[in-house]
NUTILO-945656 format. One record per residue (C-alpha): z, x, y. Coordinates in pm, whole numbers, padded with zeros to 5 digits, always signed. Layout:
// residues N
ZXY/...
END
This chain:
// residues 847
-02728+18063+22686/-02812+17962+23016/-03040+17743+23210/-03023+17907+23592/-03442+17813+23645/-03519+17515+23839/-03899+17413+23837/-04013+17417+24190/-04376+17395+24451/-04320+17692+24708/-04517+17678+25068/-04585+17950+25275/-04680+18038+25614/-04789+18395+25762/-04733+18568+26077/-04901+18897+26159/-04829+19083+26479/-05061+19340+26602/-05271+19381+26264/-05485+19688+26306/-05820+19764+26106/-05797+20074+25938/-05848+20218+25623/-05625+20221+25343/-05553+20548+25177/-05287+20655+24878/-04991+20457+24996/-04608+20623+25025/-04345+20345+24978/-04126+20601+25172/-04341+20461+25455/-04290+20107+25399/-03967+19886+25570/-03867+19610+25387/-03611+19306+25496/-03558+18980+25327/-03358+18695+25518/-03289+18367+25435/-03379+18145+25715/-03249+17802+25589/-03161+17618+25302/-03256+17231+25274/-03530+17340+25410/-03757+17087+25400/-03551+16903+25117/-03230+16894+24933/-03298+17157+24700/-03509+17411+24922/-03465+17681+25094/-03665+17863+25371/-03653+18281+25322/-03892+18542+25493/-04029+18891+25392/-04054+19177+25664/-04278+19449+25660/-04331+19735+25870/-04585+20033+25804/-04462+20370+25915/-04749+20520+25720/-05132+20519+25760/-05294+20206+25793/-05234+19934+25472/-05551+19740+25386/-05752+19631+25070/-05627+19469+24725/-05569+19762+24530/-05200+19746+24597/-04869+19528+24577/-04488+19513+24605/-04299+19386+24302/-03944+19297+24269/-03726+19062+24083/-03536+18745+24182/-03405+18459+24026/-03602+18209+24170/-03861+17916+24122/-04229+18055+24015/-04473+17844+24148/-04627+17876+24488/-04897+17712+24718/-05014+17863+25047/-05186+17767+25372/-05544+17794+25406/-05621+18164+25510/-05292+18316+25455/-05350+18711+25418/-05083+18738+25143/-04952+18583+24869/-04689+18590+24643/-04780+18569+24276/-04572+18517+23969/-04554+18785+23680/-04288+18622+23400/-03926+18673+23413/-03756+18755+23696/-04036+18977+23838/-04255+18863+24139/-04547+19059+24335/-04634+19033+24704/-04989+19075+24718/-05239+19131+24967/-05579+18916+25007/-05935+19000+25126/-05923+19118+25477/-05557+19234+25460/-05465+19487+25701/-05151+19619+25857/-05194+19910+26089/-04926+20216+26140/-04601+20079+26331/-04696+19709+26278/-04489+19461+26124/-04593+19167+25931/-04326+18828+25882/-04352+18666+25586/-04203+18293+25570/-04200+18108+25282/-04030+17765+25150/-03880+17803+24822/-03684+17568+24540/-03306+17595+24494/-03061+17667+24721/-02971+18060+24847/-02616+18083+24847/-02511+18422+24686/-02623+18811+24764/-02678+18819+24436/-02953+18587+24425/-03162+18774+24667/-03471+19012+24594/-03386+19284+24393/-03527+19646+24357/-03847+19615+24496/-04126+19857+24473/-04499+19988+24576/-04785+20052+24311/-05129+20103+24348/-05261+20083+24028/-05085+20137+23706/-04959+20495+23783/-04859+20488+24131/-04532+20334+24142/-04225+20371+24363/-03900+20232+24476/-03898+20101+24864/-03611+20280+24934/-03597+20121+25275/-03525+19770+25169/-03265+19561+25348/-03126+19217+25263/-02925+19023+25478/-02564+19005+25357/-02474+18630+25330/-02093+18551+25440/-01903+18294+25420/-01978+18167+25805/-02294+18154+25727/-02388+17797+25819/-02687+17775+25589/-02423+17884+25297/-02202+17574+25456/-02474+17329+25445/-02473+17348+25047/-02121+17473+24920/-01907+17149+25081/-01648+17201+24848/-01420+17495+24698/-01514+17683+25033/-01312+18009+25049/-01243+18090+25401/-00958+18260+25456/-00725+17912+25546/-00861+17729+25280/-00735+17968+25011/-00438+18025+25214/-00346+17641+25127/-00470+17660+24749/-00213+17962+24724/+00065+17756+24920/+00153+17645+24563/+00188+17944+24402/+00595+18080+24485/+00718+18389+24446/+00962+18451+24096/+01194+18705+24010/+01080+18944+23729/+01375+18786+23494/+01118+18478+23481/+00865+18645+23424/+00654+18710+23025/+00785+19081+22936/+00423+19111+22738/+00118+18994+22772/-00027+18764+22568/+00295+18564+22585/+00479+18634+22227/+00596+18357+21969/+00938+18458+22062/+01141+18694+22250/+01533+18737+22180/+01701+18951+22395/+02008+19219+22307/+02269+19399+22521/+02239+19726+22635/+01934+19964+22611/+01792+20265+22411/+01622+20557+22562/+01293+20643+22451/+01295+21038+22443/+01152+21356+22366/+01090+21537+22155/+00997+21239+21928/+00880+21180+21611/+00696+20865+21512/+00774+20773+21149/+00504+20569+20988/+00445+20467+20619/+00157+20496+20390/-00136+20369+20513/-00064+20361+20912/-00090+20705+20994/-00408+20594+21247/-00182+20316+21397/+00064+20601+21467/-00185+20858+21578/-00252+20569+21881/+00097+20481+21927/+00145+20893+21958/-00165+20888+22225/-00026+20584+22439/+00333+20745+22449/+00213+21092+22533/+00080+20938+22861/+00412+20825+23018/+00671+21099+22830/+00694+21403+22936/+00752+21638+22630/+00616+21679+22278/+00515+21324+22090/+00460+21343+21716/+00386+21175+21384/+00502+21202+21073/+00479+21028+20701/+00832+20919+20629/+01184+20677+20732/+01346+20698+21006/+01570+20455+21234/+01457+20660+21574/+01076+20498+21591/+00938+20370+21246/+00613+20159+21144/+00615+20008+20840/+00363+19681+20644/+00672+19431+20590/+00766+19067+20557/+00675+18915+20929/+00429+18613+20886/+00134+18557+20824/-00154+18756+20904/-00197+18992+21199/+00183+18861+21263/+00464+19173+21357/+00789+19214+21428/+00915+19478+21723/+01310+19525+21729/+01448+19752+21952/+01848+19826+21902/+02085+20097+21982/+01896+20310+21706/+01552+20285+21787/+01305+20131+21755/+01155+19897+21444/+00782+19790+21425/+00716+19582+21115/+00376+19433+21067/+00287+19181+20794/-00017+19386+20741/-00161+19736+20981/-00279+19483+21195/+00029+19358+21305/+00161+19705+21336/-00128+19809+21571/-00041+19435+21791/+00347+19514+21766/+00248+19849+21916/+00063+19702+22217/+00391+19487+22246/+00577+19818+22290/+00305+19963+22530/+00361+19658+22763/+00736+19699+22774/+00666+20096+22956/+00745+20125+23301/+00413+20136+23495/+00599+20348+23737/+00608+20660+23398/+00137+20643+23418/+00196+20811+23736/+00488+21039+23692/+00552+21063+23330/+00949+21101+23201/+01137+21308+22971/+01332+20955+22844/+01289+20591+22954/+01475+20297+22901/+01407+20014+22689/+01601+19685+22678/+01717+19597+22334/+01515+19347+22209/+01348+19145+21907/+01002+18981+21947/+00826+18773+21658/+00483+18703+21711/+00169+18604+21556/-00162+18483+21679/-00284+18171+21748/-00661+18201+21607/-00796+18400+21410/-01150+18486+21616/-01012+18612+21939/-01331+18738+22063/-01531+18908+22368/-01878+18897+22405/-02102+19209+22588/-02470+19124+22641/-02621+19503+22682/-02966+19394+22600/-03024+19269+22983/-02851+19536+23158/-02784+19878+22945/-02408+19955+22910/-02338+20293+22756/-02142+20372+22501/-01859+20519+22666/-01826+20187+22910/-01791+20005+22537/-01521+20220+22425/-01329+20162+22737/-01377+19759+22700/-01268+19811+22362/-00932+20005+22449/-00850+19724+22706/-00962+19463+22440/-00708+19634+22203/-00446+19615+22426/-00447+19251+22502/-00488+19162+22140/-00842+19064+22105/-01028+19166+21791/-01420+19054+21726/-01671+19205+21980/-01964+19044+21983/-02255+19299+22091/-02583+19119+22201/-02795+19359+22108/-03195+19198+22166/-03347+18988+22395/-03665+18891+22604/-03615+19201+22855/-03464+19471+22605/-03399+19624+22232/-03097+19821+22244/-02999+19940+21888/-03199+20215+21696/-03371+20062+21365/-03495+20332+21130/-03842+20263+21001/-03920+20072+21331/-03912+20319+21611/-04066+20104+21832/-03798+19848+21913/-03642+20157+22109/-03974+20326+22183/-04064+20028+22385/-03814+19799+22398/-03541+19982+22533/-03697+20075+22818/-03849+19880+23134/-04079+20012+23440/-04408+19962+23583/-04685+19851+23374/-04978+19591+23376/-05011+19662+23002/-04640+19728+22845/-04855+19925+22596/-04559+20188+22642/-04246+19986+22764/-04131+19650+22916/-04178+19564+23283/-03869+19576+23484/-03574+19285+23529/-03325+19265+23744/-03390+19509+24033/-03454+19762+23711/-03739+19926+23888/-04057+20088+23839/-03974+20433+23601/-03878+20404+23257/-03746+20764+23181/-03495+20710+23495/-03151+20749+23299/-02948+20616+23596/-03144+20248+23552/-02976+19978+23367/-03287+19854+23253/-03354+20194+23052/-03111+20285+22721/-03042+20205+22393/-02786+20307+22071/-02863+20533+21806/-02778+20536+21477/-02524+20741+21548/-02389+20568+21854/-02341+20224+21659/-02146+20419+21416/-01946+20578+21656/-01860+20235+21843/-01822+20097+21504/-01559+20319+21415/-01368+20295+21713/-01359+19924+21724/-01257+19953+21365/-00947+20220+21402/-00844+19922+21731/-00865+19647+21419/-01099+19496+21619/-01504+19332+21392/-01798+19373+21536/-02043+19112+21520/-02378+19199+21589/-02671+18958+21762/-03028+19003+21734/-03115+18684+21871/-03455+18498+21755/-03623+18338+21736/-03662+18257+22094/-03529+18532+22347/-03730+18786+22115/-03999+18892+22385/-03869+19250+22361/-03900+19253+21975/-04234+19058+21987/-04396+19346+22203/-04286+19608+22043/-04411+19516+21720/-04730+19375+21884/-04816+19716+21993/-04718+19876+21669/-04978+19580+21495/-05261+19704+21770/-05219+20041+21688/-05183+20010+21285/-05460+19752+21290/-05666+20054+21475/-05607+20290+21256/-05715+20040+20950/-05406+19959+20810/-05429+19630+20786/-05130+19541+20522/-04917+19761+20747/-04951+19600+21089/-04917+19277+20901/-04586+19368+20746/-04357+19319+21061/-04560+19111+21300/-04400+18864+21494/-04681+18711+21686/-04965+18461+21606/-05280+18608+21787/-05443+18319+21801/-05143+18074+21930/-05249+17876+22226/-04916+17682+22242/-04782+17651+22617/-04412+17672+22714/-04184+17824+22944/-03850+17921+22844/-03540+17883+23105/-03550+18215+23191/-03946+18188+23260/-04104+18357+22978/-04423+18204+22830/-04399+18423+22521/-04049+18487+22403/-04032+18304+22054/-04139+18490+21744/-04404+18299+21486/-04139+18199+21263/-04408+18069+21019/-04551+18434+20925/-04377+18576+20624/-04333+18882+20813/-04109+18769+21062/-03898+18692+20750/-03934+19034+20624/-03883+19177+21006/-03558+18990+20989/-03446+19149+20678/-03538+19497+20737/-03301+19464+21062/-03046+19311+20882/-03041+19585+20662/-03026+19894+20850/-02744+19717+21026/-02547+19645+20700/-02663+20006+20603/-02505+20181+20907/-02147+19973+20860/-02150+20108+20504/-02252+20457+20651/-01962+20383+20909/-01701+20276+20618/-01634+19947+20848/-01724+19617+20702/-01971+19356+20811/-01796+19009+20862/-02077+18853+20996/-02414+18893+21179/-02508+18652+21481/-02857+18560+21462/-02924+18396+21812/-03105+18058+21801/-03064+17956+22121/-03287+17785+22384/-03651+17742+22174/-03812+17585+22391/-04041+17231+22357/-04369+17352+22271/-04327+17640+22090/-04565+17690+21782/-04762+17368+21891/-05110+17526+21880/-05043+17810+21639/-05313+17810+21368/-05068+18008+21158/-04781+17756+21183/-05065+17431+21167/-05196+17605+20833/-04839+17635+20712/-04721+17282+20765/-04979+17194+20508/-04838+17375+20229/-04468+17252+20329/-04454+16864+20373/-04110+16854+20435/-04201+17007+20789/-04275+16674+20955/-04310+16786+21266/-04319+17138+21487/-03930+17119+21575/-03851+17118+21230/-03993+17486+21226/-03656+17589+21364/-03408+17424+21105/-03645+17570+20851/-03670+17921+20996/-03256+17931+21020/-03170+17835+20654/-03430+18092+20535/-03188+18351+20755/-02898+18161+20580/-03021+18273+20253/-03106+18588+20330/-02803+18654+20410/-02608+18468+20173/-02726+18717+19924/-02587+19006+20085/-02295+18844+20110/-02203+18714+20426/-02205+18397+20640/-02419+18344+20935/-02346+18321+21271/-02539+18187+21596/-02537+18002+21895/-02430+17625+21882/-02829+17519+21825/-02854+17685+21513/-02573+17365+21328/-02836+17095+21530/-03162+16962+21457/-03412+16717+21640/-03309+16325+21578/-03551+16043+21490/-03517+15970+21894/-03577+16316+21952/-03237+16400+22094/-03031+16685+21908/-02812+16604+21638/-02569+16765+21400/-02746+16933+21083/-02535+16852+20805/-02751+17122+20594/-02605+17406+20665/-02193+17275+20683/-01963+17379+20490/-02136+17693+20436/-01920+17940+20653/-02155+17911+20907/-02052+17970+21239/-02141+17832+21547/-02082+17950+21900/-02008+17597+22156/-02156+17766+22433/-02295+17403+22613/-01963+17278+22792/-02042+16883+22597/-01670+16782+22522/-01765+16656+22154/-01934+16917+22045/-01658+17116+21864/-01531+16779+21757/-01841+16672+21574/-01924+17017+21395/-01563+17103+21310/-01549+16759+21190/-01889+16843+21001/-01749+17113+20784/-01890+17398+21026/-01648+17620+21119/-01693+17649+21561/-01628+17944+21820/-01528+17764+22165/-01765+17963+22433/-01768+17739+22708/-01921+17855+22961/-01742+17606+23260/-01425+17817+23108/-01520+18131+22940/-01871+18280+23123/-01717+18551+23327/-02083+18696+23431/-02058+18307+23658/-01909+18385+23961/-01492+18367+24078/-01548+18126+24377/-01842+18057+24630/-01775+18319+24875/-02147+18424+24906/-02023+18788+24863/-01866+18778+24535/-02157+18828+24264/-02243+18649+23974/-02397+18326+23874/-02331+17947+23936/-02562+17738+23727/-02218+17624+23505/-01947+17608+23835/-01764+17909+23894/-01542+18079+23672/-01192+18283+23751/-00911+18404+23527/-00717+18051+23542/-01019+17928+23381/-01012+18122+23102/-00631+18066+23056/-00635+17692+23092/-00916+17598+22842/-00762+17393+22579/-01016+17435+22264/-00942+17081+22113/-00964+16882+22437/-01155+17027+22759/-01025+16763+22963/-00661+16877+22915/-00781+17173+23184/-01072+16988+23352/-00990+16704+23633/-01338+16818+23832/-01670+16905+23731/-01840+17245+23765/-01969+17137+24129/-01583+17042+24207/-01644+16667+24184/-01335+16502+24056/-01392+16368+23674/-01205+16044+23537/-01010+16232+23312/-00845+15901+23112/-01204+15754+23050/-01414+16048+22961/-01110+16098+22672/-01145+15764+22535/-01525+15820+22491/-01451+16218+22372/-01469+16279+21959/-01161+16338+21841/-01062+16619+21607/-00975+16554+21256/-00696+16764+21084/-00931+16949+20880/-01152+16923+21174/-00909+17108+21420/-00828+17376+21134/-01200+17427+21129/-01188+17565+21483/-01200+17968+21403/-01122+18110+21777/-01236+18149+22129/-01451+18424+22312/-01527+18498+22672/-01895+18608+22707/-02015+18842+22949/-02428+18787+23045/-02512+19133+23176/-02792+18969+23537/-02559+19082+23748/-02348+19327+23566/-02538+19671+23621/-02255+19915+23688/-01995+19991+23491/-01765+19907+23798/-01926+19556+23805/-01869+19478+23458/-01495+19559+23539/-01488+19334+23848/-01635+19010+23669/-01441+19100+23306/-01096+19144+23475/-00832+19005+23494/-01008+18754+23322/-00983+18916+23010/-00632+18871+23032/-00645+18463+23062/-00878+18487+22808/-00659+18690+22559/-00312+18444+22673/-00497+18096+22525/-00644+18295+22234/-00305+18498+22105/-00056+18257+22216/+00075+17934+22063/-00062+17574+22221/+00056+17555+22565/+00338+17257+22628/+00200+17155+22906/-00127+17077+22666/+00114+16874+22453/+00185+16593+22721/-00052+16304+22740/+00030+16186+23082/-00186+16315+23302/+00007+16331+23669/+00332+16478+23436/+00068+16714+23232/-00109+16850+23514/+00261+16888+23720/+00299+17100+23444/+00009+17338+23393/+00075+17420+23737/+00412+17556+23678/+00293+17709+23381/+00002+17874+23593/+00243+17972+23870/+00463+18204+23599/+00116+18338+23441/-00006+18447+23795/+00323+18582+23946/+00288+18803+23581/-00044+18882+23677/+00079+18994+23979/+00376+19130+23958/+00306+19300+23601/-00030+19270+23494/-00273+19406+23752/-00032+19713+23818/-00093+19817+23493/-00402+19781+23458/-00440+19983+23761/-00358+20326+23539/-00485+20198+23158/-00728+20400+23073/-00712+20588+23364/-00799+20278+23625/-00960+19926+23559/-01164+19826+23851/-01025+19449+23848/-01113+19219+24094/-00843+19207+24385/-00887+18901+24576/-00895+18810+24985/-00556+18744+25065/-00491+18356+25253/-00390+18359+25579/-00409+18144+25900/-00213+18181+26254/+00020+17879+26299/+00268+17854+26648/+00156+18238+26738/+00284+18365+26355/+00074+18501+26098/+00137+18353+25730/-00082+18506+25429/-00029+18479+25087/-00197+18616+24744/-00335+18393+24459/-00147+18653+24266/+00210+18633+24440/+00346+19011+24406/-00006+19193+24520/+00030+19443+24854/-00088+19235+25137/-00170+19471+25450/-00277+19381+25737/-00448+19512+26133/-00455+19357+26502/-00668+19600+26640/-01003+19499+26491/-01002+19831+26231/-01015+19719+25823/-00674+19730+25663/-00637+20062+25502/-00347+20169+25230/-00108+20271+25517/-00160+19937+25756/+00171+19795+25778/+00278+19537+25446/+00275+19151+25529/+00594+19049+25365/+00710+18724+25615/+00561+18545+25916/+00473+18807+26169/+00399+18731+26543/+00039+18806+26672/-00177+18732+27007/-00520+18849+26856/-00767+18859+26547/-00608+19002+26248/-00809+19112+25963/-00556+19142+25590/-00644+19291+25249/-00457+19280+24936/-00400+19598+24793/-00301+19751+24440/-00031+19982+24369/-00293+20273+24375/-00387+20164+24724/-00750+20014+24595/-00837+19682+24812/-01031+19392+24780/-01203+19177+25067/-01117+19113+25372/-01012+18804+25532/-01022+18761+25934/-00794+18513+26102/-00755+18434+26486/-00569+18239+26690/-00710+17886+26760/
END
């Protein structure tokens, strides 16, 4: 769902200092120094760059072939290299590289060796440097350089400047972007988050007290076991439930709309949740939870008070969804429980696991124990006879627990994060994603096919084979892998696909939570595929309606249709599983599979593409990913991690995507080039009514390249979550309603300006204690020095903003900026939260 690779020639050059000529023994990678520095970008064109490798040997002499440094990188894989260079760098697949030496190498103890090298693309992120590189000699003798040392980009950097012209984030620049966010008191500000249908306020209050009893009816006795949970964090005293009436604190299944819809009335006599089924009781609950003093997570109180109230509410979509990928990068299962809570709590209810792709299997299938066997693990290996190789800085062991690339759920685990999901009303939609992005599945079963075919069982190894032996076809997919897409034509890759399918559907039942749906991928095949397979040539023969290779994938996709159309449940998958190849070879809708429930994900951000297959009958997810990738990165300070292939992506994003029209939210492309907003709408599809009821939801996705920490996946998911979760719950903006653009946009921003001051003011405190501490992302504060007087500002106007003029980083009891403050020197600010956590710094001096 991403296309990050740019096809590229690399030259090199090689400098040696004082290369010695001794012999090479059984190398330590203890001994080894490593550095990697980019030297310049536009190197030697517009879309180059200029890096170099530095080696020093602490150890006994280096020399021979028998040895080589791996490590991963998002980067270009082709190379070319002076006559007589000494080393090379040679491309593996994926993201994983080797430095290796040539005939004659030799590097004696205490030398150091530069390597400089001209690569495609453009370096303008940490995160896009060299990741967890390694030594092995040999297959067995493999370890992590732990004396490795990029060079930290910054924002100063002027080889950063040549290529990010616009959107800059130095400390003045976002000091002016914030200039039009103001201060507003908390009377203007949402009491709840997503904003509700309606909000009426009473007089007077009610005090929330213990002892207290939560009443529920029939039925809701898990809704009030939660409700119980949440309240025993801020009261101090006994919390508990009980079947029954009661005015005090009651939930009850009532007249209140339409599905998922509550009602939460708070009066002189208690307090009234009424849901129109438990669903709306568990989202009238989170209502409730948002109305708590953040002040009672940190000293908990006997009785708190509660402005009388009534709120109505219902959600906008249906689908309000989240997507994890844990296949890349492992996430555990308690790190999925605690998205899940926070999902809860904002109102969000289908989590979308991506469970398979080309560098990991990461759910336990009984029968086929060597999707986790293999494919759940990655280290070194020249054979992968035992486990993948590694991706993304992974590195070289595959029993290391503490790796990302390393992990997978049992049975047992699925069921556990099935039933937790469920109890939070919140569907889990699985992805095992094929046929392309299937390298993990397609080794693992290759190796259990060499082994069965071994042992003579020949109808065995043939039952869940994925690969052709004899395919010759050539490709490269976007993420560089030259063998990634399964041989759709076997009948086993059928039967594969069904066996999956049904230990999934098995373990739901075993769970007691439904199946809705299960995602099936289909995303990025690349041209090529199945070209020279004498499987798929002989099979084309025997089905004329397969005119050409392409049409393998339309074919392959309705054959998962049916499959599972007989266990009763639509299909879901990535936008290219509703398109086929045209007549003139460009991609088309596929009218054979609308109106069928099938649902498509609109990852691509091309403004008619929800138009034409909601128009078609299909029934579309928006997933932008200009608005709603949050593994792309919040700005283009070089510092702050993520991606930028699609722009850059921040929690206004999220909250200004308008589903039925992207250029309601869009007046600049993902580079920050301004778009002709009037004329790319006249050209747009337009929505029909049955069209735009078609339209099931939104969902934020989460690609895990750069997410390897728990603490990371909390910096890039929040608070954009929380934008995410406002356009999903609540109604169509106004400000989305008005068709001139100057007056719409005027708009938007004020709208923005009350969403961020309730992000700031409200929000981000509170997620500062839910479930025990979200690691959001706290942003640089603005700031320049104007007439001697320091100004600063937040893009979240209520965040701590501390500052220094001594040179020393801003700690949790620097003095608070609150107005202009005289200086004479170089003052470096932070914005804090109410827990006294920072962000980055930003350093101002006077001109």
């Amino acid at each position: 769902m991403r296309s990050f690779f740019r096809f590229t020639l690399v030259s090199l050059s090689l400098i040696v200092f004082s290369c010695g000529t001794k012999e090479n023994k059984l190398i330590d990678a203890d001994d080894i120094q490593l550095s990697w520095e980019l030297v310049e970008n536009q190197a030697s064109g517009e879309n180059q760059h200029k890096a170099k490798f530095t080696i020093t040997n602490n150890g006994p002499a280096l020399s021979g072939t028998d040895w080589a440094i791996y490590y991963n990188q998002i980067a270009s894989h082709e190379f070319v290299f002076p006559e007589g260079a000494k080393l090379a760098i040679e491309f593996e697949l994926g993201t994983l590289f080797k430095l290796v030496p040539k005939e004659g190498f030799e590097l004696g103890q205490g030398e150091t060796l530069t390597f400089e090298y001209t690569a495609g693309g453009a370096v303008v992120k940490n995160s896009q440097q060299p990741l967890g590189p390694y030594l092995a000699q040999g297959n067995d003798n493999a370890k992590t350089i732990s004396n490795y040392q990029p060079t930290t980009l910054t924002m100063d950097n002027p080889e950063v400047l040549k290529v990010v012209k616009t959107l800059i984030p130095t400390a003045k620049n976002l000091f002016e972007k914030n200039q039009s966010l103001k201060m507003l008191p908390a009377s203007q500000l949402s009491n709840v988050v997503p904003t509700p249908m309606s909000i009426m306020a009473g007089k007077g209050s009610f005090i929330l007290q213990t002892p207290l009893v939560i009443y529920h009816e029939a039925g809701l006795a898990s809704e009030a076991e939660l409700l119980k949970s949440a309240l025993s964090e801020v009261l101090d005293g006994d919390v508990s439930i009980q079947e029954g009436k009661s005015q005090s604190m009651q939930l009850k299944i009532g007249k209140a709309g339409g599905p998922e819809s509550y009602t939460l009335s708070i009066n002189t006599t208690g307090i009234q949740i009424t849901g129109a089924d438990a669903a709306g009781v568990f989202y009238g609950i989170q209502s409730l939870r948002a109305l708590l003093p953040v002040a009672t997570y940190e000293t908990p109180a006997s009785g708190i008070s509660l402005d009388q109230l009534t709120i109505v509410d219902a959600p906008r979509y249906a689908y309000r969804g989240m997507h994890l990928d844990m296949a890349r990068n492992f996430e555990s299962k308690e790190t999925v429980f605690k998205l899940l809570n926070l999902m809860a709590y904002y109102k969000l209810n289908y989590f979308h696991m991506h469970l398979s792709e080309d560098e990991a299997w990461r759910l336990e299938i009984p029968g086929l124990p060597e999707l986790t066997e293999i494919g759940s693990r990655r280290g070194h290996t020249t054979t992968e006879e035992e486990f993948l190789h590694p991706e993304y800085g992974s590195g070289p062991d595959p029993n290391d627990p503490n790796s990302p690339g390393n992990g997978y759920y049992s049975k047992a685990d699925y069921i556990e994060i099935l039933q937790h999901a469920h109890k939070r009303h919140i569907r889990v939609i699985p992805e095992i994603d094929i046929p392309g992005h299937s390298r993990a599945a397609i080794v693992s079963m290759r190796n259990r096919y060499n082994r069965l075919m071994k042992e003579g069982k020949t109808e065995e190894a043939n039952q869940y084979a994925l690969h052709d032996p004899e395919d010759a076809s050539e490709y490269m997919s976007v993420q560089n892998f030259p063998d990634n897409v399964i041989c759709v034509c076997r009948p086993s890759a059928l039967t594969f696909m069904e066996k999956v399918f049904d230990e999934i559907i098995a373990m739901h039942k075993e769970a007691g939570v439904p199946l809705e749906s299960i995602h099936i991928g289909g995303d990025e095949v690349p041209k090529g595929v199945w070209e020279k397979s004498p499987i798929c040539n002989e099979f084309r023969k025997t089905h004329p309606g397969i005119k050409k290779t392409h049409d393998l994938m339309p074919y392959f996709i309705g054959e998962l249709i049916k499959i599972l159309e007989k266990k009763g449940m639509p299909t879901s998958g990535w936008q290219e599983v509703a398109m086929r190849e045209g007549a003139d070879g460009k991609e088309e809708v596929n009218p054979a599979f609308a109106n069928s429930g099938m649902r498509p994900y609109v990852w691509i951000p091309d403004p008619n593409l929800p138009g034409l297959l909601a128009n078609a009958g299909y029934t579309p997810i928006i997933a932008n990913a200009t608005k709603l990738y949050f593994d792309l990165a919040y700005n283009n300070d070089p510092e702050e991690p993520g991606q930028t292939w699609a722009g850059l992506v921040n929690t206004q994003s999220a909250w200004e995507i308008v589903p039925q029209n992207i250029f309601y939210s869009s007046e600049k492309d993902s580079r920050g080039n301004s778009i002709d907003v009037e004329a790319e709408m006249k050209k747009m599809v337009k929505l029909t009514p049955e069209g735009e009821r078609n339209i099931l939801g939104i969902q934020g996705q989460l690609w895990a390249e750069v997410a390897k920490t728990p603490e990371l996946l909390e910096y890039v998911v929040f608070p954009k979550l929380v934008g995410l979760a406002e356009r999903a719950w609540a109604g169509n903006p106004k400000w989305a309603t008005i068709d001139n653009l100057e007056q719409r946009i005027k708009a938007r921003e004020a709208a923005w300006n009350g969403f961020a001051n309730t992000m700031g003011q409200r929000e981000m405190p509170r997620l500062s204690y839910l479930e025990g501490g979200v690691g959001y992302r706290i942003p640089r504060p603005g700031a320049k020095i104007e007439g001697g007087l320091l100004l600063a500002n937040s893009e979240y106007p209520g965040l701590i903003i501390r500052y220094t003029t001594d040179g020393s980083e801003p700690t949790a009891s620097s003095p608070d900026y609150t107005e202009p403050v005289a200086v004479s020197s170089t003052v470096k600010l932070k914005c804090f939260d109410i827990r006294g956590r920072s962000g980055m710094t930003s350093t101002v001096s006077p001109q």
